[in-house]
Z-matrix of the N, CA and C atoms (Angstrom, degrees):
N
C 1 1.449
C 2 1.522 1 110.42
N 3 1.456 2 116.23 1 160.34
C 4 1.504 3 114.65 2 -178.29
C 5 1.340 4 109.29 3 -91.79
N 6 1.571 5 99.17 4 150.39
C 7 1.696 6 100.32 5 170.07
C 8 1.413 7 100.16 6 179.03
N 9 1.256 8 136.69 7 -177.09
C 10 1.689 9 124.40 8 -161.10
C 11 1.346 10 96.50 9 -119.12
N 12 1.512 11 84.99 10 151.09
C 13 2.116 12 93.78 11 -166.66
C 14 1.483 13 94.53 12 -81.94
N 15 1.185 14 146.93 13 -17.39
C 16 1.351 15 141.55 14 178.74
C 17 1.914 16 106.27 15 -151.47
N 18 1.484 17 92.15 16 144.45
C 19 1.796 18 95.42 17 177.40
C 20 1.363 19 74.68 18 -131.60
N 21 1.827 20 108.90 19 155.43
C 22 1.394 21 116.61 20 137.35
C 23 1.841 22 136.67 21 -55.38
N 24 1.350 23 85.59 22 -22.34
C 25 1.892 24 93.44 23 -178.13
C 26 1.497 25 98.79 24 -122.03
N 27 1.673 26 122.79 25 134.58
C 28 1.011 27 102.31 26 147.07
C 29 1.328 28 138.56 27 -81.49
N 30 1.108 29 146.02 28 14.08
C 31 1.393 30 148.93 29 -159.17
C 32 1.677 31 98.18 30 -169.12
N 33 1.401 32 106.45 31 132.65
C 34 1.178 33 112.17 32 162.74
C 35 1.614 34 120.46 33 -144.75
N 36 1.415 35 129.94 34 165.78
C 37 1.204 36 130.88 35 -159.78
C 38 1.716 37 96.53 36 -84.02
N 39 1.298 38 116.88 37 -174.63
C 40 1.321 39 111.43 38 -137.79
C 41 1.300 40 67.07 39 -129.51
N 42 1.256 41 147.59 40 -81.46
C 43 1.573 42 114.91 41 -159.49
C 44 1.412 43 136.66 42 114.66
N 45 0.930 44 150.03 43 -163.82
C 46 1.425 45 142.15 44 175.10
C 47 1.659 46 116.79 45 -132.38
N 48 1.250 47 118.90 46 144.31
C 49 1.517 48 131.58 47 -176.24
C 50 1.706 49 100.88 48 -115.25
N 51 1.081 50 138.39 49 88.41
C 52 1.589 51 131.34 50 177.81
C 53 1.745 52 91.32 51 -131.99
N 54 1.497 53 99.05 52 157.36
C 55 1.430 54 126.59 53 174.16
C 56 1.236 55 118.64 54 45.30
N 57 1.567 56 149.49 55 -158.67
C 58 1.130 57 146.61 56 -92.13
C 59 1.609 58 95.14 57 -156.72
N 60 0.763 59 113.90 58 106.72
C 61 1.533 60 108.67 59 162.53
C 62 1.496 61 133.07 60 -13.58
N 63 1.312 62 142.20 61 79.62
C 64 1.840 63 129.46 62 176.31
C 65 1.808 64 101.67 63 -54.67
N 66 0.833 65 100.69 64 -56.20
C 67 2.032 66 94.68 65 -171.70
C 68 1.341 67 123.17 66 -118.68
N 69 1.050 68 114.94 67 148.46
C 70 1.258 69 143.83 68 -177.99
C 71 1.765 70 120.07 69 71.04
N 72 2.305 71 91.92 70 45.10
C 73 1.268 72 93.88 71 -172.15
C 74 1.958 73 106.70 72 -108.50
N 75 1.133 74 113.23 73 38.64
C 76 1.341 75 131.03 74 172.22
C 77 1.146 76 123.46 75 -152.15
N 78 1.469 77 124.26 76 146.32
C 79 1.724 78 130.80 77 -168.38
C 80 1.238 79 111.30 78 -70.93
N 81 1.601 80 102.50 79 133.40
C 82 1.673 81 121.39 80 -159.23
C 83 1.368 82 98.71 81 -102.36
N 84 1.168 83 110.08 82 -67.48
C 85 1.192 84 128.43 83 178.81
C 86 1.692 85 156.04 84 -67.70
N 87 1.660 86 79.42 85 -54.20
C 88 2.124 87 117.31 86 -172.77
C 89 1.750 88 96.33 87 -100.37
N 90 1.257 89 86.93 88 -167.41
C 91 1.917 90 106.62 89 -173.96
C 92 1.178 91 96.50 90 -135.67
N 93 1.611 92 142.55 91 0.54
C 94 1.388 93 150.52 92 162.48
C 95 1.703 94 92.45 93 -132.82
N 96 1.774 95 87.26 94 177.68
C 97 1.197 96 112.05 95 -148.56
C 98 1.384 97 124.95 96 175.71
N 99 1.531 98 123.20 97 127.51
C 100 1.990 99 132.87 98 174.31
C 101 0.873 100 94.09 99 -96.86
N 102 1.217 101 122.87 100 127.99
C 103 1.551 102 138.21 101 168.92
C 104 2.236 103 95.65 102 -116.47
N 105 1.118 104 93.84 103 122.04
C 106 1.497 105 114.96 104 -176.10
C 107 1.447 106 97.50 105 -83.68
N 108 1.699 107 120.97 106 106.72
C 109 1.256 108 138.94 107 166.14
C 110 1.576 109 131.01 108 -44.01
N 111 1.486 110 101.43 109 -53.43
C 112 1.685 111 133.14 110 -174.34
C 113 1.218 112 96.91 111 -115.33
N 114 1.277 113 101.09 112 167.38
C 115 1.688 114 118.36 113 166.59
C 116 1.417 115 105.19 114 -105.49
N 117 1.762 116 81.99 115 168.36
C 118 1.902 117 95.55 116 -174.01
C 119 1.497 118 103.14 117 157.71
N 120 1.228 119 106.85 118 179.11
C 121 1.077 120 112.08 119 177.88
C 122 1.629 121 120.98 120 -122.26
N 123 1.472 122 125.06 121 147.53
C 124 1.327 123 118.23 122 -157.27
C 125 1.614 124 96.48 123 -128.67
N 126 1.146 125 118.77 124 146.10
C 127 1.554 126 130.29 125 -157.26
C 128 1.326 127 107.69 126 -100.35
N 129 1.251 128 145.43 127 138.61
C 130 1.575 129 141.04 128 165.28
C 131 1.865 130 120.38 129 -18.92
N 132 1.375 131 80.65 130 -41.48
C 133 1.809 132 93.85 131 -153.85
C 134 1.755 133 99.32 132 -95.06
N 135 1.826 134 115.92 133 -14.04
C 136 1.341 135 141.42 134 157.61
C 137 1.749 136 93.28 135 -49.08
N 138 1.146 137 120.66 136 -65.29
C 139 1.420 138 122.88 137 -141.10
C 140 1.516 139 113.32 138 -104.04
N 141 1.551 140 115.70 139 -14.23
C 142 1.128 141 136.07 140 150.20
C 143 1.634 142 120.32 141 -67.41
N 144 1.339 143 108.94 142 -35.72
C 145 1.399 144 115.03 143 175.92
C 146 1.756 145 99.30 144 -67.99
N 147 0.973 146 100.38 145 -46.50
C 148 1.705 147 100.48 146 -170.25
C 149 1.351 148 123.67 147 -79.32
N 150 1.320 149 103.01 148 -13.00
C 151 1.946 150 114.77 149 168.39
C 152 1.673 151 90.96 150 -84.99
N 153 1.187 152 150.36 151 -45.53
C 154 1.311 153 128.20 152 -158.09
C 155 1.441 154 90.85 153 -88.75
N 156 1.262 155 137.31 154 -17.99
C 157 2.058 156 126.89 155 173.01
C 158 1.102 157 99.01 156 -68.83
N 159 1.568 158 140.81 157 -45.42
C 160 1.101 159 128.68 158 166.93
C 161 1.540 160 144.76 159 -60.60
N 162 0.894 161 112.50 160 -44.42
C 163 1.585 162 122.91 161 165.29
C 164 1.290 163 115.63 162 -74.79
N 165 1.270 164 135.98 163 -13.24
C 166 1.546 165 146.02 164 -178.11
C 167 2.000 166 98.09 165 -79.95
N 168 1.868 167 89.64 166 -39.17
C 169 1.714 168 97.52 167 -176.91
C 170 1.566 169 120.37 168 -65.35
N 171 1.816 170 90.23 169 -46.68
C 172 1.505 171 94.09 170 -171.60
C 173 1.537 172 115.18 171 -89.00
N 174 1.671 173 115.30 172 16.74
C 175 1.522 174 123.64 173 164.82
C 176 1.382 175 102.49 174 35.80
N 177 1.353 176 117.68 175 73.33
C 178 1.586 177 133.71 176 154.30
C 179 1.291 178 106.62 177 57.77
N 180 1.775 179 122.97 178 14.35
C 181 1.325 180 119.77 179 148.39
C 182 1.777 181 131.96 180 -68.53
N 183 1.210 182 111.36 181 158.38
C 184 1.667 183 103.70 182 154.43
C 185 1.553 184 80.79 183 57.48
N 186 2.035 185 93.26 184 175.98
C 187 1.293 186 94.53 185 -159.94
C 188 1.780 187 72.19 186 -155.64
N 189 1.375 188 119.83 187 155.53
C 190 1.859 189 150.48 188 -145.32
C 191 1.408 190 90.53 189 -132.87
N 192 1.431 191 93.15 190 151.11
C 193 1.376 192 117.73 191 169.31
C 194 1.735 193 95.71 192 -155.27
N 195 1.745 194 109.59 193 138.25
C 196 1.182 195 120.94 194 179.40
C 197 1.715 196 105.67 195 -119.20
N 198 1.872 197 102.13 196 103.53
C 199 1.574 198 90.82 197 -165.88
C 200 1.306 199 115.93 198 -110.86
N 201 2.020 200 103.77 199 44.65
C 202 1.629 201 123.66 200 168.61
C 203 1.157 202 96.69 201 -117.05
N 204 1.727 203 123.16 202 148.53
C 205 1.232 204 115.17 203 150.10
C 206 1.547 205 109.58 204 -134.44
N 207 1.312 206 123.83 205 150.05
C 208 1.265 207 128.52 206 -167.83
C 209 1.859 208 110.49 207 -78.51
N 210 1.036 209 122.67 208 57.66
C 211 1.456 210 119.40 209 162.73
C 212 1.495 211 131.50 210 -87.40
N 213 1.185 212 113.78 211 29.99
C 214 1.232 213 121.32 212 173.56
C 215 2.042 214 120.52 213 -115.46
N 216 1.321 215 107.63 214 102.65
C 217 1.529 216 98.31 215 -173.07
C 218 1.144 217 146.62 216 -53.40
N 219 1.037 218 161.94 217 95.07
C 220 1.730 219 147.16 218 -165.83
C 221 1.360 220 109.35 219 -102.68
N 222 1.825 221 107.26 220 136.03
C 223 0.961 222 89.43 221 -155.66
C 224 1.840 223 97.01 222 -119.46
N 225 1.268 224 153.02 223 -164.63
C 226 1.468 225 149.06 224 -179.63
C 227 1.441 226 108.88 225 -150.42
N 228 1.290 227 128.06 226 142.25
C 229 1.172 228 122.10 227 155.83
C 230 1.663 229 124.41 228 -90.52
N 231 1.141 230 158.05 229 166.83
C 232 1.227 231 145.85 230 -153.77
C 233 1.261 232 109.35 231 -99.41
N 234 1.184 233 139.53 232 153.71
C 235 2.006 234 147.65 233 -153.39
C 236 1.944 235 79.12 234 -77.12
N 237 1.311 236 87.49 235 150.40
C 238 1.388 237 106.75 236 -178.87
C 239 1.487 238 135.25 237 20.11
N 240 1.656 239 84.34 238 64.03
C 241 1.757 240 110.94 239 162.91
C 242 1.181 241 116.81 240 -107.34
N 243 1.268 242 128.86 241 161.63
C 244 1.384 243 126.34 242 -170.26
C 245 1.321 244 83.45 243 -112.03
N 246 1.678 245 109.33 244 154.15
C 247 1.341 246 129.49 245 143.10
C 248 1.476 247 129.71 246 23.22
N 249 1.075 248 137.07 247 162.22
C 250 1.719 249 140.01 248 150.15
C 251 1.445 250 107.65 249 53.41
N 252 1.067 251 121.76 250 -152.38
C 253 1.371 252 133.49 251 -159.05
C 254 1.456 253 129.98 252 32.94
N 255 1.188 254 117.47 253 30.52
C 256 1.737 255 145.45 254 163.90
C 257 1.308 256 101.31 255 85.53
N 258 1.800 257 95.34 256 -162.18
C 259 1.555 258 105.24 257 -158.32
C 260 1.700 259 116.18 258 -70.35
N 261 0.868 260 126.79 259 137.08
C 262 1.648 261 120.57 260 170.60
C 263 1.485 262 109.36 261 -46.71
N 264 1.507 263 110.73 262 -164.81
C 265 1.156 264 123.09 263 -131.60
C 266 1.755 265 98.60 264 -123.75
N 267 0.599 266 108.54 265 129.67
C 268 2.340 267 99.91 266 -163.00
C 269 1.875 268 97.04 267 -57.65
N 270 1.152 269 104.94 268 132.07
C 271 1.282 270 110.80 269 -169.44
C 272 1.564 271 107.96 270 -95.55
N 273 1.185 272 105.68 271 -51.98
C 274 1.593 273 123.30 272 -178.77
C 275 1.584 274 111.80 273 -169.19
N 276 1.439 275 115.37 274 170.76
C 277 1.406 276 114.31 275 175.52
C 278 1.354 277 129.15 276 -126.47
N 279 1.455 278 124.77 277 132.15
C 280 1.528 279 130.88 278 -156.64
C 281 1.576 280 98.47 279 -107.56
N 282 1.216 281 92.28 280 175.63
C 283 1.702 282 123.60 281 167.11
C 284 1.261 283 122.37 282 -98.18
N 285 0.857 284 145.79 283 127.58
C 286 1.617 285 151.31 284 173.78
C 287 1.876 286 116.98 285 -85.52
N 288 1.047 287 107.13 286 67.17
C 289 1.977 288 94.75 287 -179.95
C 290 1.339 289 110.16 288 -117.51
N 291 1.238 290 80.43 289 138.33
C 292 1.679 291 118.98 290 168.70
C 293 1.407 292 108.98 291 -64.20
N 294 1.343 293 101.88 292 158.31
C 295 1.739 294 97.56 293 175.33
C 296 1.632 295 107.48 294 -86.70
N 297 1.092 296 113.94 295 161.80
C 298 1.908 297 121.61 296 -160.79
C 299 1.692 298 116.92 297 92.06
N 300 1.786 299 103.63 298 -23.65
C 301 1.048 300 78.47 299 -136.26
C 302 2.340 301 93.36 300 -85.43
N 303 1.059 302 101.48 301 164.19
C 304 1.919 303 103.73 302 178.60
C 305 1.420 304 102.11 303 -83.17
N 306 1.613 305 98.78 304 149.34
C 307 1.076 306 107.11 305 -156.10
C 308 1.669 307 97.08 306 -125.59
N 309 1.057 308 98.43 307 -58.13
C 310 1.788 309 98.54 308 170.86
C 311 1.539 310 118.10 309 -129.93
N 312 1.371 311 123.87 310 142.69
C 313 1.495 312 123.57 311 -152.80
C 314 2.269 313 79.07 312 -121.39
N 315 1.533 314 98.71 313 158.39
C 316 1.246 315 121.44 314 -167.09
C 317 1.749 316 104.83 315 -142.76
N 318 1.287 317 127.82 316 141.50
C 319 1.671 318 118.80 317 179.79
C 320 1.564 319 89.67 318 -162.38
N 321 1.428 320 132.84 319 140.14
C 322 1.148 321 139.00 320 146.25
C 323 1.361 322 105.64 321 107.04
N 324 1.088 323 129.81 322 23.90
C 325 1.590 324 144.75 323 165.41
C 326 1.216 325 119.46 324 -128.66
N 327 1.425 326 117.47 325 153.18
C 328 1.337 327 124.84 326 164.55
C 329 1.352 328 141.10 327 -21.22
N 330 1.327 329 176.35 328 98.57
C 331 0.862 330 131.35 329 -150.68
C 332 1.733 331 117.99 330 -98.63
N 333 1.393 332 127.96 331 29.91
C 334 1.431 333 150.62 332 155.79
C 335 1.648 334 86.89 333 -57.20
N 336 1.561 335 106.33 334 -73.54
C 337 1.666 336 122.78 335 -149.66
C 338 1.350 337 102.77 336 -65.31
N 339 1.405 338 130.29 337 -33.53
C 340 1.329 339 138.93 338 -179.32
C 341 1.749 340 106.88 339 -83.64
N 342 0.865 341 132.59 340 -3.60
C 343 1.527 342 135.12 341 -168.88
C 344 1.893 343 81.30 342 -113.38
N 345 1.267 344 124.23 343 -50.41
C 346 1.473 345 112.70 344 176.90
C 347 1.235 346 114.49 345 -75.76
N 348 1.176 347 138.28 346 -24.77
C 349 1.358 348 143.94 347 173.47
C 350 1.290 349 117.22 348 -57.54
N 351 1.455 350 118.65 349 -42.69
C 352 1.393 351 123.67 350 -167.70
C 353 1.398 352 104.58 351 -97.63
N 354 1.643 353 120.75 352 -20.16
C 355 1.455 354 120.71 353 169.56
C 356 1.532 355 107.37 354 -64.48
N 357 1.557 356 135.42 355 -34.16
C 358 1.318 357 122.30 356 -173.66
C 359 1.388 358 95.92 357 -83.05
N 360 1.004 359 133.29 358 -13.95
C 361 1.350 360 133.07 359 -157.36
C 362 1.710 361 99.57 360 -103.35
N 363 1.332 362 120.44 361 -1.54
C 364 1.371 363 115.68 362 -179.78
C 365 1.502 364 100.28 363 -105.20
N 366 1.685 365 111.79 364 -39.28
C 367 1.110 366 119.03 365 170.96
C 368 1.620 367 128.42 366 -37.61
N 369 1.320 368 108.88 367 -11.20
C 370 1.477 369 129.31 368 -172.48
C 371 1.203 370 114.49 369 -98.26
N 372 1.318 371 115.06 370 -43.71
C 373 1.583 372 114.03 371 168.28
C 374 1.215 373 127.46 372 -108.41
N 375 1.636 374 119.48 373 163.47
C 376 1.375 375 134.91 374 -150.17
C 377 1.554 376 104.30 375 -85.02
N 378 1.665 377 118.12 376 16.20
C 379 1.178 378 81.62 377 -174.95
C 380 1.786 379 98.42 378 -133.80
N 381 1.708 380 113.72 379 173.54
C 382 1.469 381 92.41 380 -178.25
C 383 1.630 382 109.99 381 -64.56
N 384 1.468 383 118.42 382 169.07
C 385 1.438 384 114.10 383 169.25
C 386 2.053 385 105.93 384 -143.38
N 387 1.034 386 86.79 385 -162.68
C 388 1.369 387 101.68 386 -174.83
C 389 1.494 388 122.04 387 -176.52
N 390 1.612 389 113.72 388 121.87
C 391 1.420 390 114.16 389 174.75
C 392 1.438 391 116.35 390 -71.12
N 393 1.755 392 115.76 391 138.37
C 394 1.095 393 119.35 392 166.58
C 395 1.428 394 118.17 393 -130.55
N 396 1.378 395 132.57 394 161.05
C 397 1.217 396 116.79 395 -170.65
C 398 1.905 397 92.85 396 -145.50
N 399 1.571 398 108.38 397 160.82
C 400 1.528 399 112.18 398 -165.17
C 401 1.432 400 88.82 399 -83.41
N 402 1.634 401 102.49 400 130.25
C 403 1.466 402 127.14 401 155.71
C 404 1.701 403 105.54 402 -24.45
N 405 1.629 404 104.28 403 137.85
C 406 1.416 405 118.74 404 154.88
C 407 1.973 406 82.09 405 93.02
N 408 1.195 407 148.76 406 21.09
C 409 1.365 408 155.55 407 143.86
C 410 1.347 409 127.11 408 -89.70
């Protein structure tokens, strides 16, 4: 699963999710494309689940690009602790997206197989999405 081999902080505050994505809200890479509707946040094992629905679809066609990565920590305290004694313990690590912003890029397939590819692959995460594909296709 993804997550960063070194942070300067371990723990950080959780923060705010408002408005629209500035970058990485157009295709960089692919000729398809998830464009993330809502905001939210998407989990390692979220986005790992949804890279293996995809590549399982497009059977060692075409070639993926994943243009979230989970560097942000969350952290839990353990079931029946009381109160105080500081921050919990890093639980796992999410993604932070804005709405606009692409989520997984697709090139060298059909675009039938890539419109099904990215539907199981939306099916995986919590947030709304939407296929897009580069103008003039």
């Amino acid at each position: 699963m993804l997550q960063p081999s070194r942070t300067k902080y371990r723990k950080q505050q959780k923060g705010r999710l408002r408005g629209m994505a500035s970058r990485g809200i157009e295709l960089a890479f692919g000729e398809y494309g998830l464009q993330a509707l809502t905001t939210g946040y998407i989990t390692a094992r979220q986005i790992e689940a949804s890279r293996v629905a995809i590549s399982r679809h497009m059977k060692r066609g075409g070639k993926m690009w994943i243009r979230i990565f989970p560097d942000k920590p969350i952290t839990k305290k353990p079931a029946e602790v009381r109160m105080g004694k500081g921050k919990g313990a890093v639980e796992g690590w999410v993604a932070p997206v804005q709405r606009g912003r692409i989520l997984f890029e697709l090139v060298g397939i059909e675009r039938t197989v890539a419109v099904d590819a990215l539907r199981l692959a939306a099916y995986k995460l919590p947030l709304r999405t939407r296929f897009i594909a580069r103008e003039g296709l």
